[in-house]
N, C-alpha and C positions, 0 to 999 in steps of 0.2 A: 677559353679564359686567357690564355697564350696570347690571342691575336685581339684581347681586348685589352691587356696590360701593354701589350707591343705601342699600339693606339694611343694608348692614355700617357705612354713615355713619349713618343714623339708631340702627341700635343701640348706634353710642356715643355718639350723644347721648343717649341713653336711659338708659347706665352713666351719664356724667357728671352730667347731672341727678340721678336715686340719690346718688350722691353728694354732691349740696348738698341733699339733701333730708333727708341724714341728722344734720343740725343743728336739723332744721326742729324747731318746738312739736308734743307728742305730741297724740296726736289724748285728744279727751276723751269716753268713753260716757254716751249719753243714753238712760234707758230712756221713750219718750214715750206708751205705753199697759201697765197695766198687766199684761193678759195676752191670748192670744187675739188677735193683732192683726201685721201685716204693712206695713211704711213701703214701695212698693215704686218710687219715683220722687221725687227731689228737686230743684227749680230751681235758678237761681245766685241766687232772691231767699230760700230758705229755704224756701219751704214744699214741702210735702209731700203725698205722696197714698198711699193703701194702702188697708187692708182692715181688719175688725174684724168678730170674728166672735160670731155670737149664737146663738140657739138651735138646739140638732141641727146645732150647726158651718158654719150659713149664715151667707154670708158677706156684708157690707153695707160700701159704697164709703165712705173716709173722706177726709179734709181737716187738718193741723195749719196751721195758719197759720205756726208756731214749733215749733222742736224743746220747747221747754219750753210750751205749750198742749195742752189736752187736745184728742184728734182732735175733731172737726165731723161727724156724717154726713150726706154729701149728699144731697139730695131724689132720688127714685125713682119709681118706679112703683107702689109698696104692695109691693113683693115682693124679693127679693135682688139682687144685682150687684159689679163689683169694676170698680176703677180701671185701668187701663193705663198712662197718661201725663199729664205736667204741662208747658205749655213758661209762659218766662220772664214771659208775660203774663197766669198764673195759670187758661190757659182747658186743663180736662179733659175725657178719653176713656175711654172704658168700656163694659163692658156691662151689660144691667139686663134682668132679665125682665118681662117685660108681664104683662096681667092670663089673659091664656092659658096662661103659663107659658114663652112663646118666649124664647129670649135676642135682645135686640136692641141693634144698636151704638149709641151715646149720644154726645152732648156735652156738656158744661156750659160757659159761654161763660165764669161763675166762680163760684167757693165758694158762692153764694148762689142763684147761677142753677135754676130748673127743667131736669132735662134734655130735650134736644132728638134726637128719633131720626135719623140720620144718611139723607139719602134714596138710592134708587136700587138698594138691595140687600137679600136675600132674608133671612128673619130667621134667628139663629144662624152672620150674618156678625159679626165684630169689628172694631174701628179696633188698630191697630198702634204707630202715631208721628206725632207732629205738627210743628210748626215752628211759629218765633217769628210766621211770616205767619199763622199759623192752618189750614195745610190739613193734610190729615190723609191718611195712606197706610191699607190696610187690607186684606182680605179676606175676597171675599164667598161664602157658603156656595152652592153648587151642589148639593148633596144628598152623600149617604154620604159624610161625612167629604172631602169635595173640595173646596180651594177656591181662589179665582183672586185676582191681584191689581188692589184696585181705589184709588183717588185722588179724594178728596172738595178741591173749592177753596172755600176762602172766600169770598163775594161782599161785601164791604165797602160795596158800593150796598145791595144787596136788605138788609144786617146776618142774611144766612143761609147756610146752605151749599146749592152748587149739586149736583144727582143724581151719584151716582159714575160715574165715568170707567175703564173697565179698562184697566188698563197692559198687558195682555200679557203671553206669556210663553214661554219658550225652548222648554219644553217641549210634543209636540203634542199633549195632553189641557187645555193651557192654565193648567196647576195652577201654582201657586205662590204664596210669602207674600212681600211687602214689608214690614223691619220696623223703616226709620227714613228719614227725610227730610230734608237739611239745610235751612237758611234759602236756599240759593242754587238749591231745586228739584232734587234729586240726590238719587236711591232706590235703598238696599240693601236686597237678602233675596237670594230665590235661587228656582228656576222647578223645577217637580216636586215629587215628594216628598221629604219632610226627609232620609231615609234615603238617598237618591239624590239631592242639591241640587246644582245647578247655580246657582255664584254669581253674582250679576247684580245689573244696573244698571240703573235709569233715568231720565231726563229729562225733567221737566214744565217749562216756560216760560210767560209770560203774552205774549199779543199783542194790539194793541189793531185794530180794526174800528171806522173811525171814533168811536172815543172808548169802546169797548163791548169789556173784558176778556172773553177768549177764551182757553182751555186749552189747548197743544197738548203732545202726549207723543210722546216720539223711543220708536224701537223697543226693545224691550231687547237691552243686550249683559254678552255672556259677560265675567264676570271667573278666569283661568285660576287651578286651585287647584294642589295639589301634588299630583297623581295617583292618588289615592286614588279612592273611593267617592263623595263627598260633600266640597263646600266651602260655608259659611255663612256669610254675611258679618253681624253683629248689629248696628255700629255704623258712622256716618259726621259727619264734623265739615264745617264751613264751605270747608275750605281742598279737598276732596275724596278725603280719606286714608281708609281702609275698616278695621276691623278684623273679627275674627271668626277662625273654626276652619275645616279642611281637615284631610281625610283623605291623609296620605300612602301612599305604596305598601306599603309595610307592613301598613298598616290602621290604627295610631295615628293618633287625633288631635293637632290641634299648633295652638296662636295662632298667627294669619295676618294679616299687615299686604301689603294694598294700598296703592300710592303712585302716585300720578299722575306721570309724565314731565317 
């Protein structure tokens, strides 16, 4: 009853906002490539990251600084790749193919940067979500389409990222994707397969060892969906509110808001 009264107060904050929202200035469209091209992650500073696509519909990682600037394509490997994420610091995540042909997970530290291959995982793994700290969640490829979740931390001394760390996972093939991070170390996705997800949580913390940053990760836990097949959680903010989908017993899906107690 608690966590249905919780529910029913946020949803009318949620009407009442709608409602002063509907005074608000209309939004105004910007078209910032002229064709062939995909904006797919925006910061609170404006800039932008997506895709532009080139010959035979390869697709090559882009950069607007401004919605009103023509995209940047970011350095590579000599061969295709596409963006994932942007956080407020400007530093991006992605994949890029090597000269093999692998896809491999990348970093840009910014727009200008050379990318950097993210260590510790197998290639035709991706990075997922980052945070304003700079660590990045991800998952790393195991073979036949399997893959596990893993957590690259920033090192601020070394100015590089340390080898990935697997978070774990509910399920006991160990599958699962992580697909956001807050600033306060708090990971959503969900453990198995997408079709069968199991919503989940996890916790990465910094501790220090005489003066010497150390990772450590709490186990994962089950976030309960609405009884269906499948709950996925895709987003999570500072405060640790979860949004995402759930399959109800029906089998419909339905927007799903987790709230912390």
């Amino acid at each position: 009853m608690r966590q249905r009264t919780r529910c029913a107060m946020l949803g009318a904050a949620i009407v009442s906002a709608c409602a002063v929202m509907v005074a608000a200035p209309e939004y105004v469209t910007c078209d910032v490539h002229p064709a062939l091209a995909d904006a797919s992650q925006i910061n609170d500073r404006g800039e932008i990251v997506g895709n532009v696509a080139g010959a035979a519909a390869n697709l090559f990682p882009a950069y607007w600084p401004r919605a009103d600037t023509a995209p940047v394509l970011l350095a590579t490997f000599g061969d295709t790749g596409q963006t994932t994420d942007i956080n407020n610091r400007g530093r991006i995540i992605g994949t890029l193919r090597d000269s093999s042909l692998l896809s491999q997970p990348v970093v840009w530290i910014d727009a200008a940067a050379a990318p950097r291959i993210l260590p510790g995982v197998n290639a035709s793994s991706s990075p997922t979500g980052l945070n304003d700290r700079g660590h990045i969640v991800g998952r790393n490829s195991t073979g036949l389409g399997v893959f596990q979740p893993v957590f690259w931390q920033w090192s601020p001394a070394d100015g590089d990222y340390e080898p990935a760390v697997g978070l774990g996972s509910l399920a006991t093939d160990g599958r699962g994707e992580p697909v956001e991070i807050s600033d306060v170390g708090e990971i959503v996705g969900w453990s198995g397969a997408a079709t069968a997800a199991q919503a989940t949580v996890w916790r990465v913390r910094t501790v220090y060892n005489r003066g010497e940053p150390a990772v450590m990760t709490e186990p994962p836990a089950a976030l309960a969906g609405l009884g269906g097949a499948f709950a996925r959680p895709q987003t999570i903010n500072n405060a640790g509110a979860v949004g995402g989908e759930s399959a109800a017993l029906s089998g419909s899906a339905h927007a799903t808001l987790w709230l912390t107690h």
